[in-house]
mmCIF file of the N, C-alpha and C atoms, coordinates in Angstrom:
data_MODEL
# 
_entry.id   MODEL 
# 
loop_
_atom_site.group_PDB 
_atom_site.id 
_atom_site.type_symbol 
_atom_site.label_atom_id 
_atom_site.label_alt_id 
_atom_site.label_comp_id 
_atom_site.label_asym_id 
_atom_site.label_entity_id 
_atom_site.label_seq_id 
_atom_site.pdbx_PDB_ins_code 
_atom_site.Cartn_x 
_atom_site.Cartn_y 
_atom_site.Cartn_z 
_atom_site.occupancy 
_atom_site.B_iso_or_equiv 
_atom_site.pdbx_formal_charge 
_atom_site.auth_seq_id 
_atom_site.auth_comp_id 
_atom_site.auth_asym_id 
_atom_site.auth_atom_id 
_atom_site.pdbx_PDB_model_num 
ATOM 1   N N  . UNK A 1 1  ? -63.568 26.761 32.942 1.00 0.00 ? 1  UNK A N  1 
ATOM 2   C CA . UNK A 1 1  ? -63.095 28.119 33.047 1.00 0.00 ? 1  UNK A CA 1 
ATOM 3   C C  . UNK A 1 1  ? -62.649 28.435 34.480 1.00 0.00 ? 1  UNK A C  1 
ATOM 4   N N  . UNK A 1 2  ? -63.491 28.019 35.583 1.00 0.00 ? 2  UNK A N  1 
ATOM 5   C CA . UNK A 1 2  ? -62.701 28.006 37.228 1.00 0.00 ? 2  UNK A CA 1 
ATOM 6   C C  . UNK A 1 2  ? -61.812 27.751 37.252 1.00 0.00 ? 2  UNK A C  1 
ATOM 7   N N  . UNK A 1 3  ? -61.433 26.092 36.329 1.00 0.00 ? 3  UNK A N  1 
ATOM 8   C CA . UNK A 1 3  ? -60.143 25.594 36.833 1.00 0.00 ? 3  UNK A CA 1 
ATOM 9   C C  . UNK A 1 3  ? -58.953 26.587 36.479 1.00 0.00 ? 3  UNK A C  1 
ATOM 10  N N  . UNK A 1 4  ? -59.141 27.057 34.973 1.00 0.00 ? 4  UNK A N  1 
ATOM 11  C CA . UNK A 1 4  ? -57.850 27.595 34.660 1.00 0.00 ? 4  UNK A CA 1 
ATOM 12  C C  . UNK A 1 4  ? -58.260 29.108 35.794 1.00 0.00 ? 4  UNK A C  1 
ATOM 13  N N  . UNK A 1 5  ? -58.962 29.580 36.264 1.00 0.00 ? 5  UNK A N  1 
ATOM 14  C CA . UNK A 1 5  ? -59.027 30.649 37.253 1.00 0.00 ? 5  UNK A CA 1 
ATOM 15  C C  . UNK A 1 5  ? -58.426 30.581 38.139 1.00 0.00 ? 5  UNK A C  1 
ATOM 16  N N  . UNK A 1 6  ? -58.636 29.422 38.603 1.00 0.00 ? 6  UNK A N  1 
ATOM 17  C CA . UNK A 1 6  ? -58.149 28.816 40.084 1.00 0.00 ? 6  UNK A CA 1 
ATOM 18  C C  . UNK A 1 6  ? -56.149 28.470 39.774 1.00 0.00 ? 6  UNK A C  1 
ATOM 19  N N  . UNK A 1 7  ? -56.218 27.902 38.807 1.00 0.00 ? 7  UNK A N  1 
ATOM 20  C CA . UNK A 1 7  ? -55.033 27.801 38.981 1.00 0.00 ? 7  UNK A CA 1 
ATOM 21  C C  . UNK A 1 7  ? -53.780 29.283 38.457 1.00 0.00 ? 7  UNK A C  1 
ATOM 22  N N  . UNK A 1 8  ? -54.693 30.115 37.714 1.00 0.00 ? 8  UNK A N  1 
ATOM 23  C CA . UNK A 1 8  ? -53.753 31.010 37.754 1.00 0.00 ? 8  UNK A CA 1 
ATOM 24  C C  . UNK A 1 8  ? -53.727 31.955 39.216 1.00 0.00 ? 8  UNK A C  1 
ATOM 25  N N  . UNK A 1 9  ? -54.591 31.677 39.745 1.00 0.00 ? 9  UNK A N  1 
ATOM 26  C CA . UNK A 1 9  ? -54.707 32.517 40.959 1.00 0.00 ? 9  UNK A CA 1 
ATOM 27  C C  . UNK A 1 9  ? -54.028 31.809 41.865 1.00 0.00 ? 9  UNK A C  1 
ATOM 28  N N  . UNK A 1 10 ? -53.781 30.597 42.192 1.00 0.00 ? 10 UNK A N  1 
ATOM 29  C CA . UNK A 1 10 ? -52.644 30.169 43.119 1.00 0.00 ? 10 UNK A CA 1 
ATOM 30  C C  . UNK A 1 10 ? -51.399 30.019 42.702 1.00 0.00 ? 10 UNK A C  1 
ATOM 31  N N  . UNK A 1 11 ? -51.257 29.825 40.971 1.00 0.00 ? 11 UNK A N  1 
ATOM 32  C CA . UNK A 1 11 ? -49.689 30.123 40.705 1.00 0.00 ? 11 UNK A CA 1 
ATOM 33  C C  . UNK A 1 11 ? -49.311 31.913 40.973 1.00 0.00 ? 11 UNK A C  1 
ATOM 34  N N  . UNK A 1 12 ? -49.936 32.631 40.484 1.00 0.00 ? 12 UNK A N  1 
ATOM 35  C CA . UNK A 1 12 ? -49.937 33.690 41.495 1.00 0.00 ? 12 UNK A CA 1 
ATOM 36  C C  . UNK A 1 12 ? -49.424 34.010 42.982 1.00 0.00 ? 12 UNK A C  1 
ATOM 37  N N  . UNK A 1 13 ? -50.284 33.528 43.593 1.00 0.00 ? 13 UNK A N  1 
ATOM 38  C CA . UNK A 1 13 ? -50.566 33.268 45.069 1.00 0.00 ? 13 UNK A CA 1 
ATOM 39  C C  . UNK A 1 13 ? -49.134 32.956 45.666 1.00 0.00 ? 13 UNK A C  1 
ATOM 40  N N  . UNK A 1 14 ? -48.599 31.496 45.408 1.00 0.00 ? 14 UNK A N  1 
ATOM 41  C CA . UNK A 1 14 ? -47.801 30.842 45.682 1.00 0.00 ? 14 UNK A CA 1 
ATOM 42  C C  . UNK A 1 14 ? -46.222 31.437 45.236 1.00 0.00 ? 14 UNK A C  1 
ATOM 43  N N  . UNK A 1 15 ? -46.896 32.636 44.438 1.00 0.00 ? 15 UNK A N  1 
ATOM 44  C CA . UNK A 1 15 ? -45.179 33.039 43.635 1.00 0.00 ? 15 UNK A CA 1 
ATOM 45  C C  . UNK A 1 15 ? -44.437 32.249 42.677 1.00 0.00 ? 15 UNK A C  1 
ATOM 46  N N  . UNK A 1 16 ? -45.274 30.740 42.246 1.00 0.00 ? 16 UNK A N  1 
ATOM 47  C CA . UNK A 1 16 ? -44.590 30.044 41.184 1.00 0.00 ? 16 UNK A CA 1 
ATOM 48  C C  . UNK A 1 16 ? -44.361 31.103 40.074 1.00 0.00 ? 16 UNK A C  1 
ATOM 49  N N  . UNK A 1 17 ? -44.684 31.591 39.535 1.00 0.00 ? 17 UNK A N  1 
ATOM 50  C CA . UNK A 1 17 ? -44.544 32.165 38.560 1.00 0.00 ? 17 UNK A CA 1 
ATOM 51  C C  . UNK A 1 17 ? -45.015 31.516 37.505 1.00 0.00 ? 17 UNK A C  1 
ATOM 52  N N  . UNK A 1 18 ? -44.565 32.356 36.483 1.00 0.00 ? 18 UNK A N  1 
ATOM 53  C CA . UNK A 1 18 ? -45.114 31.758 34.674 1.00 0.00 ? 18 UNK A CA 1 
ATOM 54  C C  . UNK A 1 18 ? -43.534 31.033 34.405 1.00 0.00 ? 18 UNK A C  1 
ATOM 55  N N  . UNK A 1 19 ? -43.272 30.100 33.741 1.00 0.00 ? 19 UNK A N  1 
ATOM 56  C CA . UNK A 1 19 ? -42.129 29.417 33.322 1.00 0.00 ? 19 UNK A CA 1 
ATOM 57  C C  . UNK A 1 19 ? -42.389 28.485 32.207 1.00 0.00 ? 19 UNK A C  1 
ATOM 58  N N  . UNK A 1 20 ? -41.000 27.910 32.009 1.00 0.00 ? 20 UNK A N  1 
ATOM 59  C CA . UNK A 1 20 ? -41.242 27.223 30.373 1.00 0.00 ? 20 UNK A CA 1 
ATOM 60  C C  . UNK A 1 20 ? -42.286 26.299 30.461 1.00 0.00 ? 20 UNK A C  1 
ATOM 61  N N  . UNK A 1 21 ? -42.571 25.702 31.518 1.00 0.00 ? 21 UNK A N  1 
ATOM 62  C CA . UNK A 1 21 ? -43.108 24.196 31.796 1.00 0.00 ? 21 UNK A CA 1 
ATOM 63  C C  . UNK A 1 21 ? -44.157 24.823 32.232 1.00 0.00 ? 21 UNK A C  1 
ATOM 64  N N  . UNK A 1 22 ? -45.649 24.381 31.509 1.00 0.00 ? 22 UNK A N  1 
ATOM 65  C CA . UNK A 1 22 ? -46.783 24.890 32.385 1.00 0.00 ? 22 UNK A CA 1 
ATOM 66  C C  . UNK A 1 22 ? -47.841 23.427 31.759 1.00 0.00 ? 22 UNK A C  1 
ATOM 67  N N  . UNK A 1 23 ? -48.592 23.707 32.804 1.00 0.00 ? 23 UNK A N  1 
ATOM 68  C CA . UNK A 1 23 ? -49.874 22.322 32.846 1.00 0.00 ? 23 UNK A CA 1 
ATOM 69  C C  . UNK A 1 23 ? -50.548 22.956 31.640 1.00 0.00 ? 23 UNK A C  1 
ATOM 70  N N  . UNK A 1 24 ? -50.788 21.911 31.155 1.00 0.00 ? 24 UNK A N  1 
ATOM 71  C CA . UNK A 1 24 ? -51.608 22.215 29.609 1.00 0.00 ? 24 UNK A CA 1 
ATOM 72  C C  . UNK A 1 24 ? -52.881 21.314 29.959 1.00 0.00 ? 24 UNK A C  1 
ATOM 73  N N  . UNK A 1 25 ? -53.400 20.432 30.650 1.00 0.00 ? 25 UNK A N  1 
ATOM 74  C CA . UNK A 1 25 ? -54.940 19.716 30.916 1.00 0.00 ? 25 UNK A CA 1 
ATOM 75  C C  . UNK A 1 25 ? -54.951 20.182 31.957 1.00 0.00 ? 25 UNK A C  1 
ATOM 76  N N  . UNK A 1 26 ? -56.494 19.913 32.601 1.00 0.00 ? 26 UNK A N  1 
ATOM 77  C CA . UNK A 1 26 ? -57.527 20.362 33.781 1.00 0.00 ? 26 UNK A CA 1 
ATOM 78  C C  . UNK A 1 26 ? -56.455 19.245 34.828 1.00 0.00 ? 26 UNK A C  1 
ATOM 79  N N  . UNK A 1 27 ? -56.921 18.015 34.449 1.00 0.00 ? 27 UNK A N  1 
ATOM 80  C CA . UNK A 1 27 ? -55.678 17.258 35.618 1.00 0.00 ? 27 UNK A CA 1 
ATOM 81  C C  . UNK A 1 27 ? -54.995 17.422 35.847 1.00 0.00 ? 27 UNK A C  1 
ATOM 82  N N  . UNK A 1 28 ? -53.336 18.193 35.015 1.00 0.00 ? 28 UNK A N  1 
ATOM 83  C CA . UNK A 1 28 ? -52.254 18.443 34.949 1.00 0.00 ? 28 UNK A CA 1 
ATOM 84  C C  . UNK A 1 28 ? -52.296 20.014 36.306 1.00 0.00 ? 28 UNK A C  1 
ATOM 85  N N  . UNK A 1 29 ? -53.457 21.187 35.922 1.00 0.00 ? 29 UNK A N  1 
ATOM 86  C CA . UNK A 1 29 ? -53.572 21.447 36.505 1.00 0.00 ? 29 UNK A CA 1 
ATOM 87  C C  . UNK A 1 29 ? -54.162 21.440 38.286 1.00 0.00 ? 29 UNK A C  1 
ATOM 88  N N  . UNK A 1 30 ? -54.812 20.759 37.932 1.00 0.00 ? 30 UNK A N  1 
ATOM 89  C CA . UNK A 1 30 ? -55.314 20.183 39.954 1.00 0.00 ? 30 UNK A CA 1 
ATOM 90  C C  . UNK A 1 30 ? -53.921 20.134 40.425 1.00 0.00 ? 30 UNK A C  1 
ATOM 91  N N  . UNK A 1 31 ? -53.400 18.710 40.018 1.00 0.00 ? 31 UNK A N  1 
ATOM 92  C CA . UNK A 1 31 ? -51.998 18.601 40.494 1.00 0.00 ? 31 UNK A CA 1 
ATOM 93  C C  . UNK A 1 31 ? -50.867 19.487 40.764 1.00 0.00 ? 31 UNK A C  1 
ATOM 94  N N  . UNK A 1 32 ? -51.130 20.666 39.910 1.00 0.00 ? 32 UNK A N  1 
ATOM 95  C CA . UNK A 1 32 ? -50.225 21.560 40.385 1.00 0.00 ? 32 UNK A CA 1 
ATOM 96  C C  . UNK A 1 32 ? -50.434 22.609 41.424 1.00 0.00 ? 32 UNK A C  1 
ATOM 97  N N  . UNK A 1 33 ? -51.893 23.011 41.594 1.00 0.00 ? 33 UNK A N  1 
ATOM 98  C CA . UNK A 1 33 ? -52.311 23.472 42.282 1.00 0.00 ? 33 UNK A CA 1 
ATOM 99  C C  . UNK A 1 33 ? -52.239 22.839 43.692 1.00 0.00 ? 33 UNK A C  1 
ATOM 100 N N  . UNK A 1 34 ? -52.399 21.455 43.890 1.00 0.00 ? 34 UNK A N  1 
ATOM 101 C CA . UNK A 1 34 ? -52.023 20.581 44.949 1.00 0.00 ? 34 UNK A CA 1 
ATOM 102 C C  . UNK A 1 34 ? -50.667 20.855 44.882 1.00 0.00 ? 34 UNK A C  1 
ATOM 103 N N  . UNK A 1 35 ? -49.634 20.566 44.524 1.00 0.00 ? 35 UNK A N  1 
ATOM 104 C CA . UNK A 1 35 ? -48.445 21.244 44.919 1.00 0.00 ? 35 UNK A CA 1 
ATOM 105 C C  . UNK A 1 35 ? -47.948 21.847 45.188 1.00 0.00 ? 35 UNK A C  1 
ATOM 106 N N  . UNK A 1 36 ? -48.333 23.299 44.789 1.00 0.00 ? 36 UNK A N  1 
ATOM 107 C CA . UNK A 1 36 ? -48.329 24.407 44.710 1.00 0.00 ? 36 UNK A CA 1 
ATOM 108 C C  . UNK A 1 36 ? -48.721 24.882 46.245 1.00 0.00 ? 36 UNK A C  1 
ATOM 109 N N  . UNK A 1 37 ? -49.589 24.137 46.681 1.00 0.00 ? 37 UNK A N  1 
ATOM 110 C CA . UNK A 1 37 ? -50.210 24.814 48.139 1.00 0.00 ? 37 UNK A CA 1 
ATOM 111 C C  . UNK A 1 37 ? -49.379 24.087 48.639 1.00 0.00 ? 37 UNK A C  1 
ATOM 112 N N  . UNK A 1 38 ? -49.085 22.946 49.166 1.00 0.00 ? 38 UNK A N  1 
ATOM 113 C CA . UNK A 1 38 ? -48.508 21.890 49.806 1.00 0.00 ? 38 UNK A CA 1 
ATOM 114 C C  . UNK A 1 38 ? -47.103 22.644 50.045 1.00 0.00 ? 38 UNK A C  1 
ATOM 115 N N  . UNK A 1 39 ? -46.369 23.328 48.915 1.00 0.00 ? 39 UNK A N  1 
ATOM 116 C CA . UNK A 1 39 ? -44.788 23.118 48.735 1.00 0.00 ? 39 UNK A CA 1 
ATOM 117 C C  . UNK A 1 39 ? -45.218 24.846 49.635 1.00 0.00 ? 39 UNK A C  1 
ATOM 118 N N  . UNK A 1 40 ? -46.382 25.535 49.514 1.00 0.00 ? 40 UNK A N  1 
ATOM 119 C CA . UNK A 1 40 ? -46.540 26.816 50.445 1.00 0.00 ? 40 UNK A CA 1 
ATOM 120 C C  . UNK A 1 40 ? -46.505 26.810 51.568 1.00 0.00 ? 40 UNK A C  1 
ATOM 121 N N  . UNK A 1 41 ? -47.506 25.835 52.295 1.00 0.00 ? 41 UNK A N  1 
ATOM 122 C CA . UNK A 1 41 ? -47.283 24.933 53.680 1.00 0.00 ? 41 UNK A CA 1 
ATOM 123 C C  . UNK A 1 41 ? -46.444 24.399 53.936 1.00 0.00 ? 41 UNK A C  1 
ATOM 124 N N  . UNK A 1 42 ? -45.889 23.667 53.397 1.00 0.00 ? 42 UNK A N  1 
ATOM 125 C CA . UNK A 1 42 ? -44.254 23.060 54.074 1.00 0.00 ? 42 UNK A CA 1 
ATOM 126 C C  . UNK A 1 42 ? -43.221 24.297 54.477 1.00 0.00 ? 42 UNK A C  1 
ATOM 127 N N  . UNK A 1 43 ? -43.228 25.247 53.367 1.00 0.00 ? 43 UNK A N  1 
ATOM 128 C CA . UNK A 1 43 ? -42.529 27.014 53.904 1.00 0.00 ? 43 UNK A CA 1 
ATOM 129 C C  . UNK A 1 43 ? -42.761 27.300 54.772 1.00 0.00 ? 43 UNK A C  1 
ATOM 130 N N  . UNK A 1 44 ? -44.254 27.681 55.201 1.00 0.00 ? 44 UNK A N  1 
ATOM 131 C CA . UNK A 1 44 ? -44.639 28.039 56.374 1.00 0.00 ? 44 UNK A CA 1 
ATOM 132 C C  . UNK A 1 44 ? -44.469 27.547 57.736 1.00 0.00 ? 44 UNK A C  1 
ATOM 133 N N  . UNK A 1 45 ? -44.291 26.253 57.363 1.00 0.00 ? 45 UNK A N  1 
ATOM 134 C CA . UNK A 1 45 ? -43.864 25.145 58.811 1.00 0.00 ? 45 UNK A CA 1 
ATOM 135 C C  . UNK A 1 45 ? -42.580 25.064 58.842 1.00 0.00 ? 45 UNK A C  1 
ATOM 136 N N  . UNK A 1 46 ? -41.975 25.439 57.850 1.00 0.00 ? 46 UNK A N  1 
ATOM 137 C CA . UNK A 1 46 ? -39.708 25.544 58.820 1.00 0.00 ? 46 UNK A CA 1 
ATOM 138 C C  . UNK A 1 46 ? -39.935 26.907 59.044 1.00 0.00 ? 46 UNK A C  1 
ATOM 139 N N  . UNK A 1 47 ? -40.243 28.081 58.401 1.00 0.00 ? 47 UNK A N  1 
ATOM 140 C CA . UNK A 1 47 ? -39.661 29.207 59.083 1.00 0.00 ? 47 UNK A CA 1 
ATOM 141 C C  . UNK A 1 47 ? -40.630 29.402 60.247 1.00 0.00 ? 47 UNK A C  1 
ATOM 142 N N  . UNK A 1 48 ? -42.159 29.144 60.557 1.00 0.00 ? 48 UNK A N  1 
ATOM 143 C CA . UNK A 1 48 ? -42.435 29.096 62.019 1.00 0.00 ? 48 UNK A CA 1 
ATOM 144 C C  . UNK A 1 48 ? -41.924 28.018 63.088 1.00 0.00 ? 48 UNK A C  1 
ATOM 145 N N  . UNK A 1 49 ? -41.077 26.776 62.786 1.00 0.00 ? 49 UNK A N  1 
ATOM 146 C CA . UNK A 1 49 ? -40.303 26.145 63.431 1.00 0.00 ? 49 UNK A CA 1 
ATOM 147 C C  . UNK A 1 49 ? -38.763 26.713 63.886 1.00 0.00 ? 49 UNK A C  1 
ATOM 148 N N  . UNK A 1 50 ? -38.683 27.910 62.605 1.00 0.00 ? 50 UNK A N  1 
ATOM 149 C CA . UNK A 1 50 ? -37.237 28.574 62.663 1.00 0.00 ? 50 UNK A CA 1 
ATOM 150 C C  . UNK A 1 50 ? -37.601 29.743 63.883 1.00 0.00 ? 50 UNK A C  1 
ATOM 151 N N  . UNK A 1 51 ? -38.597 30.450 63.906 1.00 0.00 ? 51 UNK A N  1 
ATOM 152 C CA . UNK A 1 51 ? -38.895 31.437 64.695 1.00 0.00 ? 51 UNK A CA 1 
ATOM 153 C C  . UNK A 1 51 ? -39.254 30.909 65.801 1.00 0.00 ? 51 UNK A C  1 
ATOM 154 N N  . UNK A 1 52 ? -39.758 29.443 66.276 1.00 0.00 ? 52 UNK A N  1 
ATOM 155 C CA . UNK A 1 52 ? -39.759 29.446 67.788 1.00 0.00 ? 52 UNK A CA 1 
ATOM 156 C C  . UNK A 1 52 ? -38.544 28.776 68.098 1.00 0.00 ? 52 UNK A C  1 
ATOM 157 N N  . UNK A 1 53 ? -38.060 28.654 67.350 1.00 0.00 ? 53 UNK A N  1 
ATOM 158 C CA . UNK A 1 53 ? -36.036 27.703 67.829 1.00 0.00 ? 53 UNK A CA 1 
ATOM 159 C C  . UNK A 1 53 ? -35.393 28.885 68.399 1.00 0.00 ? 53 UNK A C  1 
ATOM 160 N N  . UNK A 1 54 ? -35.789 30.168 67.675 1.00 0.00 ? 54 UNK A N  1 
ATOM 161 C CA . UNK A 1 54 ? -35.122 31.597 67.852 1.00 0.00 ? 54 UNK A CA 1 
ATOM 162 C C  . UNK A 1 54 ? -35.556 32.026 69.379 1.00 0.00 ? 54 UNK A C  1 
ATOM 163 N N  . UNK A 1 55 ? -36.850 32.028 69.461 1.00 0.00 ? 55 UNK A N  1 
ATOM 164 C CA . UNK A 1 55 ? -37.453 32.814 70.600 1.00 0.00 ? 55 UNK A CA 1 
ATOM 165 C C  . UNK A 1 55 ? -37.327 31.775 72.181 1.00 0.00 ? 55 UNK A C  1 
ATOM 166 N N  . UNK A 1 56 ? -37.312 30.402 71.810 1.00 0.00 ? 56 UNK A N  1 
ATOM 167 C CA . UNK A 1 56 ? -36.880 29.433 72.747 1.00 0.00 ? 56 UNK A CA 1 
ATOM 168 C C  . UNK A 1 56 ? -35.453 29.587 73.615 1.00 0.00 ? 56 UNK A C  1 
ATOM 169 N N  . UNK A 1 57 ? -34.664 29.881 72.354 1.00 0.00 ? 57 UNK A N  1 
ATOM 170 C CA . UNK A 1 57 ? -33.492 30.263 72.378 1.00 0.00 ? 57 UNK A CA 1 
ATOM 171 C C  . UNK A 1 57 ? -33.295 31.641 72.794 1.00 0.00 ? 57 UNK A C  1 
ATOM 172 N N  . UNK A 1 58 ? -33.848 32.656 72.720 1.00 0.00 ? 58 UNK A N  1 
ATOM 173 C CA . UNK A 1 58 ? -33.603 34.176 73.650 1.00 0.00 ? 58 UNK A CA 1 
ATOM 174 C C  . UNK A 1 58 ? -34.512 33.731 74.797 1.00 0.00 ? 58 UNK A C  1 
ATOM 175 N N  . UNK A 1 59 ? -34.994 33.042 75.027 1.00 0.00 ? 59 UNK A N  1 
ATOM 176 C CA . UNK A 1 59 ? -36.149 33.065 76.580 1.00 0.00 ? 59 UNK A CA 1 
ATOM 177 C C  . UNK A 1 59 ? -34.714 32.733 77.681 1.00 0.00 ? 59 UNK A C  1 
ATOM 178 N N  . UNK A 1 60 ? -34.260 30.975 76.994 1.00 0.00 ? 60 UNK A N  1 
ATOM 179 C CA . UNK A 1 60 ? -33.317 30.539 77.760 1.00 0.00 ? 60 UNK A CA 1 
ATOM 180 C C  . UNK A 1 60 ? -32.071 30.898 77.868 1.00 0.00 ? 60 UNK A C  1 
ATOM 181 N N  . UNK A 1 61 ? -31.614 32.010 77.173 1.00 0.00 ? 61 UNK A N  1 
ATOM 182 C CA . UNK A 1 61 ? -31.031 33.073 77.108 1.00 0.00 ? 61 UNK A CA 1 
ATOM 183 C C  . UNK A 1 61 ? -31.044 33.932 78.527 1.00 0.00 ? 61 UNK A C  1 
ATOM 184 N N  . UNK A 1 62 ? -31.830 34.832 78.150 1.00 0.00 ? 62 UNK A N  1 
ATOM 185 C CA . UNK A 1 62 ? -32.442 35.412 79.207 1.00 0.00 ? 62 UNK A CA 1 
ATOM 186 C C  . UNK A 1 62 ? -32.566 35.187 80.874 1.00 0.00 ? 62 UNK A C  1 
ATOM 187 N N  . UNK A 1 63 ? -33.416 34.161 80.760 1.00 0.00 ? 63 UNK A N  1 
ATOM 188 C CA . UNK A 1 63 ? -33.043 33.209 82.467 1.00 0.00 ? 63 UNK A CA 1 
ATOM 189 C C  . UNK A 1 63 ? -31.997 32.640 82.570 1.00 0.00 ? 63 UNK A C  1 
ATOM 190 N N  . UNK A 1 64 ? -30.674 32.488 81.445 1.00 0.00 ? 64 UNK A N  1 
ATOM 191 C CA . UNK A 1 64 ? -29.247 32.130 81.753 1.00 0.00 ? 64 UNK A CA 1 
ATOM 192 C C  . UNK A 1 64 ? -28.567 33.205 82.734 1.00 0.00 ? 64 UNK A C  1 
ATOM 193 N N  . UNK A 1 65 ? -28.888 34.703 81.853 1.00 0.00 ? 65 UNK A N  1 
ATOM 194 C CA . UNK A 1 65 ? -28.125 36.113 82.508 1.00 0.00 ? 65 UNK A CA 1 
ATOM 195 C C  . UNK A 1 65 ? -28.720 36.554 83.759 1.00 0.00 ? 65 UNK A C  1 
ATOM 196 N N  . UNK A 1 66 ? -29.979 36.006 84.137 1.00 0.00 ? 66 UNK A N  1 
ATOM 197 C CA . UNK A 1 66 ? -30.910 36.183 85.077 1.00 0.00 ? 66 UNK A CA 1 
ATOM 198 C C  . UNK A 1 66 ? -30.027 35.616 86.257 1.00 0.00 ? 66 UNK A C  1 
ATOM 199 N N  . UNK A 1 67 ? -30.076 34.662 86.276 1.00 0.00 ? 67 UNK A N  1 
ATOM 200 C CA . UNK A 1 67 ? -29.404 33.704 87.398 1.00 0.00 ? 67 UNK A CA 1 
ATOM 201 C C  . UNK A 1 67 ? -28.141 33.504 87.616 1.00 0.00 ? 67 UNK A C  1 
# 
């Protein structure tokens, strides 16, 4: 009963949504739940790679107009 808890709470979480294709076993689910976080973390690591490319980029900006 956790598992299916757990996994509706990170398809939730994650914004997968409900769709045609859903895990029907406890294994089927782990695995998605492992994905599910993983494919959340990989998001999180380009757009905070996108936001310091940005702010790198206005610093050296900045000390360009400076000087």
């Amino acid at each position: 009963m956790y598992g299916y808890a757990s996994y509706w709470v990170i398809q939730i979480y994650t914004t997968t949504g409900y769709g045609d294709i859903v895990a029907k076993s406890f294994g089927e689910m782990i695995m998605c739940i492992i994905i599910m976080i993983m494919s959340k973390m990989q998001v999180v690591f380009i757009m905070g790679h996108l936001a310091s490319t940005q702010t790198n980029k206005r610093v050296l900006q900045e000390a360009y107009e400076e000087s």
